[in-house]
C-alpha positions in Angstrom: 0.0 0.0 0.0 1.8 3.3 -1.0 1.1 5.7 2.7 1.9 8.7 0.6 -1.0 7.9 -2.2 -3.2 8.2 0.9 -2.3 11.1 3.0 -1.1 13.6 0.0 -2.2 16.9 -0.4 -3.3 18.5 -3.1 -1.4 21.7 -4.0 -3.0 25.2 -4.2 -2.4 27.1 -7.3 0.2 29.9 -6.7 -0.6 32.5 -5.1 -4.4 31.5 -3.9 -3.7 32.0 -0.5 -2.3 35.4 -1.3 -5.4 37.0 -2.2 -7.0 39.7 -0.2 -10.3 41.3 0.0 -10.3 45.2 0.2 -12.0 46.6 4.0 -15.5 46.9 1.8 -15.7 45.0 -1.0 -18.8 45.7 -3.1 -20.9 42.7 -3.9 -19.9 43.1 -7.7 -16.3 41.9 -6.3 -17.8 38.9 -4.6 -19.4 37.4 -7.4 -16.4 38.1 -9.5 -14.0 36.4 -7.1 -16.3 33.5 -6.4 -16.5 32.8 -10.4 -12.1 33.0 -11.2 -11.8 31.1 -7.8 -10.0 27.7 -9.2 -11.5 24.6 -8.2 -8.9 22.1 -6.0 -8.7 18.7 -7.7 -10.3 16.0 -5.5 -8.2 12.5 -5.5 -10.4 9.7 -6.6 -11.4 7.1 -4.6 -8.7 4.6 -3.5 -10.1 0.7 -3.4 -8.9 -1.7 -0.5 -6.0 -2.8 -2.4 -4.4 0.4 -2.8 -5.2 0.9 -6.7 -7.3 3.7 -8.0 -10.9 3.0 -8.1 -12.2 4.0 -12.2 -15.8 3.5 -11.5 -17.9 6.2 -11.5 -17.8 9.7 -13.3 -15.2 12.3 -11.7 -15.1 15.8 -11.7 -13.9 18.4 -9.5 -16.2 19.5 -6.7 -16.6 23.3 -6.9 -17.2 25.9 -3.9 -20.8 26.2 -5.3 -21.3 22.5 -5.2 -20.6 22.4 -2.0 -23.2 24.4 -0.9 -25.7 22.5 -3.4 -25.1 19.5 -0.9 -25.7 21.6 2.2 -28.6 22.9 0.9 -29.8 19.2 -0.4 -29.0 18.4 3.2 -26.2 16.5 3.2 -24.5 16.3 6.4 -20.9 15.8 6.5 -19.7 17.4 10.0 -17.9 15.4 12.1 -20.7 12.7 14.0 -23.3 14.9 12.1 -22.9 18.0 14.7 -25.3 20.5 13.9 -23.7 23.1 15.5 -20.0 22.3 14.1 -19.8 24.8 11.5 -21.9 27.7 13.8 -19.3 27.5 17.1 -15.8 28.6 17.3 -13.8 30.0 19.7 -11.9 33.4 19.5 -9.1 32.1 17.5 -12.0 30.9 14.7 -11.1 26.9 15.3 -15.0 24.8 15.1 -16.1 22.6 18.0 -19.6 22.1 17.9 -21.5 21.1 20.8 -21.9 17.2 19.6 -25.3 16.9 19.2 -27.4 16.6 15.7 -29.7 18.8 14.2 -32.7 16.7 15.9 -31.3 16.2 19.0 -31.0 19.9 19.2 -34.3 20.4 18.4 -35.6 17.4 21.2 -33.6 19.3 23.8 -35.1 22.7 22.9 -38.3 21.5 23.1 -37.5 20.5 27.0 -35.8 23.4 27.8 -39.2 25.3 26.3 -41.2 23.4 28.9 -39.3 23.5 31.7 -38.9 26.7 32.1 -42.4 28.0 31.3 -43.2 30.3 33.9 -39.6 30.7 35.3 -36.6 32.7 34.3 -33.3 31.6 35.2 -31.8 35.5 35.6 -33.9 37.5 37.8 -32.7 40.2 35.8 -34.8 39.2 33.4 -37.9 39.2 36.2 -40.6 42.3 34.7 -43.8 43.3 36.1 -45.6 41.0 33.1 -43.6 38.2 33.9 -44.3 38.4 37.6 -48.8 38.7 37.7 -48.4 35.7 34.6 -46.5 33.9 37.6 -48.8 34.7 40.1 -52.1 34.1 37.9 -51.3 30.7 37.3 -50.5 30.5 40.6 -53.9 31.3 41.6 -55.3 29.0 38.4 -53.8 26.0 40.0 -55.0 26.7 43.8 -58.9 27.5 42.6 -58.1 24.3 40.4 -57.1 22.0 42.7 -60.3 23.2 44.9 -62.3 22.7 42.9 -61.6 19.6 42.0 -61.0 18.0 45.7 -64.5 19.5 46.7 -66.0 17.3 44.0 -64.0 14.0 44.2 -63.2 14.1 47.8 -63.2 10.4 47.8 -61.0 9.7 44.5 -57.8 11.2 44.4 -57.4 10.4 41.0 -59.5 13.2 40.1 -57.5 16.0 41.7 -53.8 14.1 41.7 -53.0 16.1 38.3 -54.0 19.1 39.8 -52.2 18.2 42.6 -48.9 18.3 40.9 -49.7 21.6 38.7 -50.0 23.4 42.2 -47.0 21.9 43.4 -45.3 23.0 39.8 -46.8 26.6 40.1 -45.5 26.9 44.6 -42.2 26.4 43.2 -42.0 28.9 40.1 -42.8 31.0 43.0 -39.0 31.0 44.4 -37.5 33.1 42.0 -39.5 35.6 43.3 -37.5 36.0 46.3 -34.5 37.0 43.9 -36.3 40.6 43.1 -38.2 41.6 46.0 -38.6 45.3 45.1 -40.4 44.2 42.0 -42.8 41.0 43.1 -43.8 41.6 46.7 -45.6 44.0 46.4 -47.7 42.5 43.4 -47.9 39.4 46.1 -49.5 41.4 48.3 -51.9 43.4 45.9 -52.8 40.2 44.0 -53.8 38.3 47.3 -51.4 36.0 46.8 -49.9 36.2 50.0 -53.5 34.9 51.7 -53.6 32.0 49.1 -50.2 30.9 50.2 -50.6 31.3 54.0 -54.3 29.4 53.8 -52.8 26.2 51.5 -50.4 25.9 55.2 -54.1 24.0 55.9 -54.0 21.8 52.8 -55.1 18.1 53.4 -51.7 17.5 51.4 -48.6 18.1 53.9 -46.9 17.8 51.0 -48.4 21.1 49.6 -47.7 22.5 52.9 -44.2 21.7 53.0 -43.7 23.7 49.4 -45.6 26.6 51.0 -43.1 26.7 54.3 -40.3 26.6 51.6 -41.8 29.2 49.9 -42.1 31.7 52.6 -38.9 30.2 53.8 -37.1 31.7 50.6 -39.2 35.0 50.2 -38.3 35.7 53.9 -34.8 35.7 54.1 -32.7 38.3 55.2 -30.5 38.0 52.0 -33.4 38.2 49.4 -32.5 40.2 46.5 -30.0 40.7 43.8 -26.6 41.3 45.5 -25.5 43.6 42.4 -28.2 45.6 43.4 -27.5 48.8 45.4 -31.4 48.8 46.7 -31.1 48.0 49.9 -33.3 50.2 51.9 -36.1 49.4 48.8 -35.6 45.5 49.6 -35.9 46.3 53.0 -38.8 47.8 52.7 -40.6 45.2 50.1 -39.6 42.7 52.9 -41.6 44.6 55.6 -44.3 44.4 53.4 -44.5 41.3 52.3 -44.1 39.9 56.5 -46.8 42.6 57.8 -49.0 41.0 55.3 -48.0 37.4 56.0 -49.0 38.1 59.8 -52.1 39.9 59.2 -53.0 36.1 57.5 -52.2 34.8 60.7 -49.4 33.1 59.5 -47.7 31.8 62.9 -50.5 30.4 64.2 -50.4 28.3 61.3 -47.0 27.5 60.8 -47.2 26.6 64.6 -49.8 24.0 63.6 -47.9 22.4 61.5 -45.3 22.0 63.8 -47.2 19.0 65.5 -48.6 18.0 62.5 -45.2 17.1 60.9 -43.6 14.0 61.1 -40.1 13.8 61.9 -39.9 10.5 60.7 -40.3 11.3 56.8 -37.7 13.5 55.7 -39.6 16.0 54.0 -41.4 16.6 57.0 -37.9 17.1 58.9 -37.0 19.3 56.7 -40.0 21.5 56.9 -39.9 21.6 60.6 -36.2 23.2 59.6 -37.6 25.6 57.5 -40.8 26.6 59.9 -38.0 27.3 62.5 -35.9 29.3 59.9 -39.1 31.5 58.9 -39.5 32.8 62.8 -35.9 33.8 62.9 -36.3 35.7 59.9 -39.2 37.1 61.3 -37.5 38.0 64.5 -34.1 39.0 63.1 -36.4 41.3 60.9 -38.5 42.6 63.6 -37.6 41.3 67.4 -40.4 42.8 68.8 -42.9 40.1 67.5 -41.4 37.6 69.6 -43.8 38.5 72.1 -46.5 38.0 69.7 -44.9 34.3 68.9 -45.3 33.0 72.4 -48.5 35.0 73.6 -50.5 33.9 70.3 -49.4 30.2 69.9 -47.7 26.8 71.6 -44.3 27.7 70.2 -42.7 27.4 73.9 -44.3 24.0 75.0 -43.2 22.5 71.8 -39.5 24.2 71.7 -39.3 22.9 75.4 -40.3 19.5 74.5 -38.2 19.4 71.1 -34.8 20.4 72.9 -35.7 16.8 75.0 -35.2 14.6 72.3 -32.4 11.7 73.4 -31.0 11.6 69.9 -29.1 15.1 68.7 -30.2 16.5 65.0 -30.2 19.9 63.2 -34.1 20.5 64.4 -32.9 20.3 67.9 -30.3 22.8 67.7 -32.4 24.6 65.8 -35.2 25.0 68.7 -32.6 25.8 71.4 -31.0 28.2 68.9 -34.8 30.0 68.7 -35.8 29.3 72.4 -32.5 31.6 72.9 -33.9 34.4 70.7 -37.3 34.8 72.8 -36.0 34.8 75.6 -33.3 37.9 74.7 -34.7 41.0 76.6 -38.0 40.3 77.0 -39.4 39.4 79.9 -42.5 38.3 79.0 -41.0 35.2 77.6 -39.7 34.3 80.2 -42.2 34.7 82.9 -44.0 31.9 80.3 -40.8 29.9 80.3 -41.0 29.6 83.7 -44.8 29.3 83.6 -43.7 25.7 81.1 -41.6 24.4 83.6 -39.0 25.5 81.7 -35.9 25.7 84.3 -36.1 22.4 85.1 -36.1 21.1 81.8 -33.2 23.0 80.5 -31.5 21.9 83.9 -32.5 18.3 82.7 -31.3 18.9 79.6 -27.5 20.4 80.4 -27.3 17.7 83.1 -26.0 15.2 80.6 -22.7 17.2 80.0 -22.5 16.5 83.2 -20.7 13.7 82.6 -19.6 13.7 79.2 -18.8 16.1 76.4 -20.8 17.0 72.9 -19.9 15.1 70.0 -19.5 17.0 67.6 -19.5 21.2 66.9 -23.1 21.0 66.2 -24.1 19.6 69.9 -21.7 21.9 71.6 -23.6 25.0 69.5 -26.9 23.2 71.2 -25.4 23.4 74.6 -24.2 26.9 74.4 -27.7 27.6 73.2 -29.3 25.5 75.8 -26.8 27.4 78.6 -27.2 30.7 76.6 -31.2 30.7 77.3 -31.3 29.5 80.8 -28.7 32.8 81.5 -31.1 35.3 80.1 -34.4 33.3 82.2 -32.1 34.1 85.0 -32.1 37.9 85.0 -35.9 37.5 86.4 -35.9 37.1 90.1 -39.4 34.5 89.5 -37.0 32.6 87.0 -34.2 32.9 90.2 -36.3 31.1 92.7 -37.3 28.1 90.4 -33.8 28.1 89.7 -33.0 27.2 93.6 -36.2 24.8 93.7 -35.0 23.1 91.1 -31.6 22.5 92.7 -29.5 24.4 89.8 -27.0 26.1 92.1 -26.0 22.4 93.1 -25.8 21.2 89.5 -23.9 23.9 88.7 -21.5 23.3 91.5 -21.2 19.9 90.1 -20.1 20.6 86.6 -17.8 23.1 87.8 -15.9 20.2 88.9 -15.9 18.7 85.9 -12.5 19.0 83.5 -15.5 19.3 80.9 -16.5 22.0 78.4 -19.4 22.5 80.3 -17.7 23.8 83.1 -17.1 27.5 81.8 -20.9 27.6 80.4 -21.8 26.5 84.5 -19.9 29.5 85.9 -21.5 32.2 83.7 -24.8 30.2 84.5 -24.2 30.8 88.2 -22.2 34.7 88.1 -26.5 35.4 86.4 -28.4 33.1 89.0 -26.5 35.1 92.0 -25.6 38.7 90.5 -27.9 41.4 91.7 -30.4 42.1 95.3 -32.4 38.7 94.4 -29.3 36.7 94.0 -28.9 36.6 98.1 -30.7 32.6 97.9 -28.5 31.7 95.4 -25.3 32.8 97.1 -26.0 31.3 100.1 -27.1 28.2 98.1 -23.5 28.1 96.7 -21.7 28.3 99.6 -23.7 25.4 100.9 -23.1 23.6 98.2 -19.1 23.9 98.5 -19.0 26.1 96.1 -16.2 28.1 96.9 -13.4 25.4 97.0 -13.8 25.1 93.2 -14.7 28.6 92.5 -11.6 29.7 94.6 -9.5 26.9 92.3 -10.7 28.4 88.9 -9.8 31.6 89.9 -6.3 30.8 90.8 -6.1 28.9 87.3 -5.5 26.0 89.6 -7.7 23.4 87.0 -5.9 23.3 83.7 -7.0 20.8 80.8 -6.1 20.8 77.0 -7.8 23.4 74.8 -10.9 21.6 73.4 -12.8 22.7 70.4 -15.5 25.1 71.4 -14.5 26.3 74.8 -14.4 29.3 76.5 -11.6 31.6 77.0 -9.8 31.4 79.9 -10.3 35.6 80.3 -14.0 34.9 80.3 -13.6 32.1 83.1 -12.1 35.0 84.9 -14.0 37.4 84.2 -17.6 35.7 85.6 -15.5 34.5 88.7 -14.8 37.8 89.8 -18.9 38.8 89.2 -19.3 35.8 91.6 -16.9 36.8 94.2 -18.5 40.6 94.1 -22.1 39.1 94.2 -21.0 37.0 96.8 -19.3 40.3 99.0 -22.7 42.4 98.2 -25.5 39.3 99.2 -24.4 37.3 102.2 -25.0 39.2 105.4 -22.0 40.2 107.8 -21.5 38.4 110.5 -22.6 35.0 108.9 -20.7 32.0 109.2 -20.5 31.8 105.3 -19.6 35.5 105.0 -16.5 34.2 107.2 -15.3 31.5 105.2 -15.6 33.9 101.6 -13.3 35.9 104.0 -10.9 33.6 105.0 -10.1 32.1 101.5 -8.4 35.6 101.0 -6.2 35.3 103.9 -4.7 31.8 103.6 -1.7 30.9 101.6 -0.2 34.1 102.3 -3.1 36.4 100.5 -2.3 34.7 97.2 -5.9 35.8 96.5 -5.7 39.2 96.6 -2.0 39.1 94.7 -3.9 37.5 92.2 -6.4 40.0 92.0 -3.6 42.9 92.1 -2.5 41.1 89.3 -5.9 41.1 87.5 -5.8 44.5 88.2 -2.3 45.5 86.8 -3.4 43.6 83.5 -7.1 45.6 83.2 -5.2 49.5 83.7 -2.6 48.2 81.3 -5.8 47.2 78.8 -7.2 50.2 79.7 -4.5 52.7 78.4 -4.4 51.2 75.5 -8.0 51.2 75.2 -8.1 55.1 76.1 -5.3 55.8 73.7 -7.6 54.9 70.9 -10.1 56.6 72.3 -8.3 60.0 72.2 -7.5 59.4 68.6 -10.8 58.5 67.4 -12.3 61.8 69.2 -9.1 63.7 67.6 -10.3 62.4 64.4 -14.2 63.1 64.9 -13.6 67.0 66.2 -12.4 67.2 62.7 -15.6 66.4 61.1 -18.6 68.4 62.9 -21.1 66.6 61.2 -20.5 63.6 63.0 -22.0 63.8 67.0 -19.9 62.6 70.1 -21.7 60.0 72.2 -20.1 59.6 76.1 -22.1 57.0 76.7 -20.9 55.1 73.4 -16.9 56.1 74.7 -17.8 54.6 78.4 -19.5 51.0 76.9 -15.7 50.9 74.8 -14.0 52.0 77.7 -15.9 48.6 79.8 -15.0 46.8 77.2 -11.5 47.4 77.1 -10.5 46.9 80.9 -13.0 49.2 83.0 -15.5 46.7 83.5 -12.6 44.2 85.0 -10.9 47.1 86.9 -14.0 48.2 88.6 -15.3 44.4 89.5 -11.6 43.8 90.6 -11.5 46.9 93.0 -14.9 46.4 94.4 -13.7 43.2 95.8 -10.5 44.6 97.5 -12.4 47.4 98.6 -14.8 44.7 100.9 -11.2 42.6 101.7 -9.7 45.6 102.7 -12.1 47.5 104.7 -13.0 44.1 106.6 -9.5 42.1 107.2 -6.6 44.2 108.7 -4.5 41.8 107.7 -5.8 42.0 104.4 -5.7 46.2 103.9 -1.6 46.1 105.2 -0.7 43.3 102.9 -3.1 45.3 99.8 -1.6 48.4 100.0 2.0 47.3 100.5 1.8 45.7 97.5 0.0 48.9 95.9 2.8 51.3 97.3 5.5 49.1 95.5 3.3 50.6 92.2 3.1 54.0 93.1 -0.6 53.3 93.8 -2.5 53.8 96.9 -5.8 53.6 98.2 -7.0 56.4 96.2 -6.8 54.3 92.9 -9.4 52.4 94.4 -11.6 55.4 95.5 -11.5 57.1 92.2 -12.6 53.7 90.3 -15.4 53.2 92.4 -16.3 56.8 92.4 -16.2 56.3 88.2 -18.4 52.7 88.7 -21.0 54.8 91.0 -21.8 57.8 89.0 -22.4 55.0 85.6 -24.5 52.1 87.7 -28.1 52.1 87.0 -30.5 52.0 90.5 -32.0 48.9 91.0 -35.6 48.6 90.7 -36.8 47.5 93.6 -38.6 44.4 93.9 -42.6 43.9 95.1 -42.3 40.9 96.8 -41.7 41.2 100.4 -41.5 37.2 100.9 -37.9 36.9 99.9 -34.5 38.2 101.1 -32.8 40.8 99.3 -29.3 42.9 99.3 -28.9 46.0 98.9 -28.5 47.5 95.0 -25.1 48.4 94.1 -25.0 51.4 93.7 -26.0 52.1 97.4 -23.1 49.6 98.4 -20.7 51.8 96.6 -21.3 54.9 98.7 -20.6 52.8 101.4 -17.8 52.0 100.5 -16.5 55.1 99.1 -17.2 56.4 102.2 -15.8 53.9 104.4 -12.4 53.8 102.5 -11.9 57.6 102.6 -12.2 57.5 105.8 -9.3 54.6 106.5 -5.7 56.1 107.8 -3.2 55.6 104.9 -0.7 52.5 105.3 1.6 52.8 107.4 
């Protein structure tokens, strides 16, 4: 077989390749090129044995017969593309996209289908497109109606239907993606009270789609995020949700809540999204929280969710939400506590007792679970089921632990015994042995390896010291356990209160830096007087920065000092080494007294109280202004 017979090319006539068009060649000088163009000579067949096959008439194919065959529909592209000759990159080379001209067509046909009533960029999204969306939306609710009120008892009549309202729920997503545009025509078209009353569909199917749907539309992140509309999407949003509740929408979704089951994983997953449409509610507007537990079961069934032996997303989801009520607002938890809800949470956390989360996930549910029993506790009604429910002793407990739920059981007990109606749970602690351990964590005496999720050793100290200063302003002088808080600052040699000096060397350290910012940033603000100066906004940094640490830290030396003699030489000899005396103290409580709020007082008259703060400071202002300096 001669290779070079079959792979030879045939030659161009000189100088074809040369020829060039001018910029705008007139049509004239098309034609004219197209007829003088020579034809390339096309080698003849070649038959299996190499030879020259002489059958058949040859002539040279011509541009023009070529496109005589394309036009008789002859397909020669490679695998018969259809789209080989009409793709190219920017370099001009053909690909194709591999498919034939009726395989196209087949696919284009789908496409057509699929998308009716949905468009892919929500760009694209008009006014039109929007009320057709919303039309057959409404088409396929009065359909499906219609048709269960008249086969009620054959599903076969009304499955079709069925599955065009599930079809139209879903076209409504895209929706969510231009707010500014389609909410409003949700709410003038009475869409919104179609979708809120299917949430009572005999289908929990159709139910599901729904929570999905207001799921989606809901979101705090709806819109384009090219867009710079923000205060318009904000404002569609508050729209579409003040119409959503005016349909009564969390009584419903609350229904649903017990009608789901948790077994079937659609139903999971719209308990998921039923909790993820009241936090957007509430991150939205936090103020209807109130409404959420005064109009429905939402707390009775978070309570009993958060139970569950088995950990999953739906129950860190309810603890997560159970959290959110119960932030600054107190009628949530008075009805927490109303649910028995202290000593389930207490039941709950008493597991980590013993034994760590698993995983990230279930540590997220215990800081939840810990987070919302803390913000119960700033309620002195919420305090005393605390104590009946032994708390103070469970805490005491974990403390002991080398756990991670040790750190989330001190800052559950610095809120069960901070302020006048913590003076039960105090004296509760100390019973319970409290201060052995307490006294050990704040001497760092309990060390353990850094575990995923836990707290900062700073914040360990930092609820300590709120303990020891609740404990100094609640338990009565005189008392046996007012003498053993004492005493634990006098053995060892006072290696308490050098540990607190040194606390307090580390918060005026944090503290200059803190105020050196300060100085700058109101530099830079006198600058520009358009922008206001808030002191109150300077004092919150300033308490962040090492004044909430300094004050809590010289509070308690100002109760060791002005009660242990022992206690004030040792203090201030340690002071004087610092060039600080006594004064330091004075002026930092003077500071903390003039910025403490006065304590409401309390009208109940059947338990023991301390006195606020505030009026424990002028005490001892005025007791340690009048002390002799050290000698």
């Amino acid at each position: 077989m001669d290779i070079d017979k079959l792979f030879k090319v045939p030659k161009l006539p000189p100088g074809a390749g040369k020829r060039k068009l001018p910029d705008n060649p007139t049509p004239d000088m098309l034609k004219k090129m197209k007829l003088d163009t020579p034809s390339a000579p096309v080698p003849e067949p070649i038959s299996n044995d190499g030879a020259t096959s002489s059958k058949g008439k040859s002539r040279a194919v011509t541009i023009e017969d070529v496109d005589e065959d394309m036009e008789d529909g002859t397909d020669f592209a490679p695998g018969g593309d259809a789209d080989y000759f009409a793709e190219e990159d920017d370099e001009g080379r053909f690909y194709g996209g591999g498919l034939t001209s009726e395989q196209k067509e087949i696919l284009n046909i789908f496409d057509s289908a699929g998308g009716e009533g949905v468009q892919d960029d929500p760009g694209e999204l008009s006014i039109t497109a929007i009320r057709r969306t919303l039309l057959k939306f409404e088409r396929a609710v009065n359909k499906n109606q219609d048709q269960r009120s008249k086969y009620p008892d054959d599903p076969t009549k009304f499955i079709d239907s069925e599955a065009d309202l599930d079809g139209a729920l879903k076209a409504l997503l895209p929706l969510a993606q231009a707010p500014v545009l389609s909410y409003t025509e949700l709410v003038k078209s009475g869409t919104v009270a179609l979708l809120v009353g299917l949430l009572s569909h005999e289908n929990a199917d159709i139910a599901i789609d729904v929570v999905e749907v207001v799921h989606e539309l809901t979101d705090e992140d709806v819109g384009n995020e090219a867009e710079e509309d923000d205060e318009d999407t904000a404002e569609a949003l508050k729209t579409l949700i003040e119409s959503l509740l005016e349909n009564s929408i969390l009584e419903l979704l609350v229904e649903n809540l017990k009608r789901f089951n948790e077994q079937e994983e659609s139903d999971r997953q719209g308990i998921f999204h039923i909790l993820g449409i009241f936090e957007n509610i509430l991150g939205f507007n936090p103020s209807l929280s109130s409404d959420l537990v005064a109009k429905t079961n939402i707390m009775k069934w978070l309570l009993t969710r958060i139970q569950a032996k088995e950990h999953d997303d739906n129950r860190g989801y309810a603890a997560e939400l159970l959290s959110i009520l119960l932030q600054d607002n107190l009628a949530n938890r008075l009805k927490f506590g109303e649910e028995d809800g202290v000593e389930t949470l207490l039941k709950t956390l008493s597991q980590y007792r013993r034994r760590d989360p698993v995983d990230p996930d279930e540590v997220e549910f215990m800081e939840n679970t810990f987070d919302a029993l803390c913000s119960a506790l700033n309620e002195r009604k919420i305090k005393q089921l605390f104590l009946a429910a032994e708390g103070a002793d469970l805490m005491v407990l974990m403390m002991k632990e080398k756990l991670q739920s040790r750190s989330r059981s001190i800052k559950t007990l610095d809120y069960a015994m901070s302020g006048p109606d913590g003076t039960a749970a105090c004296e509760a602690f100390i019973e319970a042995l409290g201060l052995k351990i307490l006294f050990s964590v704040f001497m760092g005496k309990l060390h353990k390896k850094q575990k995923s999720g836990e707290i900062p050793a700073s914040e360990d100290t930092s609820h300590t010291l709120s303990i020891l200063a609740s404990l100094f302003s609640n338990i009565g002088s005189d008392t046996p356990e007012r003498t053993r808080l004492l005493m634990k600052f006098v053995e060892n040699n006072y290696e308490k209160v050098d540990k607190l000096l040194d606390i307090r060397d580390s918060a005026k350290a944090r503290l200059q830096v803190t105020d050196k910012e300060i100085e700058e940033d109101k530099q830079l603000l006198n600058d520009d007087d358009d922008i206001p100066m808030d002191a109150e906004a300077w004092y919150l940094r300033r308490l962040s920065g090492g004044l909430y640490t300094l004050q809590t830290v010289d509070y308690i030396l100002a109760w060791v000092i002005m009660e242990d003699d022992g206690i004030r030489t040792h203090a201030l000899q340690m002071m004087n080494r610092k060039n600080q005396t006594l004064q330091d103290i004075v002026n930092t409580l003077q500071l903390y007294h003039d910025n403490v709020d006065d304590a409401e007082p309390s009208n109940d008259d059947d338990s023991e109280q301390g006195l606020p703060r505030k009026a424990i400071l002028e005490g001892l202002i005025g007791a340690l202004g009048d002390a002799p300096p050290a000698q």
